[in-house]
C-alpha positions, 0 to 999 in steps of 0.5 A: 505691701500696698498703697496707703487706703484713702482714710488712713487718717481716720482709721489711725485716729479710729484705732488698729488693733494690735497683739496687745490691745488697741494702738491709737494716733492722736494726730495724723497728716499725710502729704506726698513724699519725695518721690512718686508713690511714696508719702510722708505720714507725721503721726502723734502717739499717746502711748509710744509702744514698743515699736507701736508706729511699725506694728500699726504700719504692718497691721494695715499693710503698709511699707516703711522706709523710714521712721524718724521721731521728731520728738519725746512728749513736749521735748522737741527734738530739732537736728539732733542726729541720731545717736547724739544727746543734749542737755535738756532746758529749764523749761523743759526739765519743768514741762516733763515733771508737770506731765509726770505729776499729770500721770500720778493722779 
């Protein structure tokens, strides 16, 4: 796989064309990674799917090392490792029912 293009932000925000439709980033940053040659992209999807994040990657040749969510819609997801759960708050249990209530209309 190759470099990142220059405008990977736009083309992210622009939209990829994927297998089942077009697969849009809300936000993305870019900033250099730990090493040389490898970067760190920060990417917020709308939609979230199935494997959405390396199936845009591929589409523009691009190489994963790693994928980490960092968060679930308004939930922040902070040191949670990977595998582990917690109880969610009052106020986040309040932001998810006012976005589903969002999604019905």
């Amino acid at each position: 796989y190759g470099e990142l293009p220059q405008d990977l932000a736009s083309i992210l925000e622009a939209g990829v064309r994927l297998e089942d439709g077009l697969a849009r980033a809300e936000r993305v940053t870019v900033r250099p990674g730990p090493r040389p040659q490898q970067h760190v992209v920060d990417l917020t999807l709308r939609e979230g799917r199935n494997r959405e994040v390396r199936r845009l990657m591929k589409a523009l040749g691009i190489k994963l090392d790693a994928l980490r969510r960092t968060a679930f819609g308004p939930i922040e997801l902070g040191r949670l490792q990977p595998g582990r759960w917690r109880d969610l708050s009052a106020a986040e249990i309040r932001s998810l029912r006012k976005l589903a209530k969002r999604r019905e209309r």
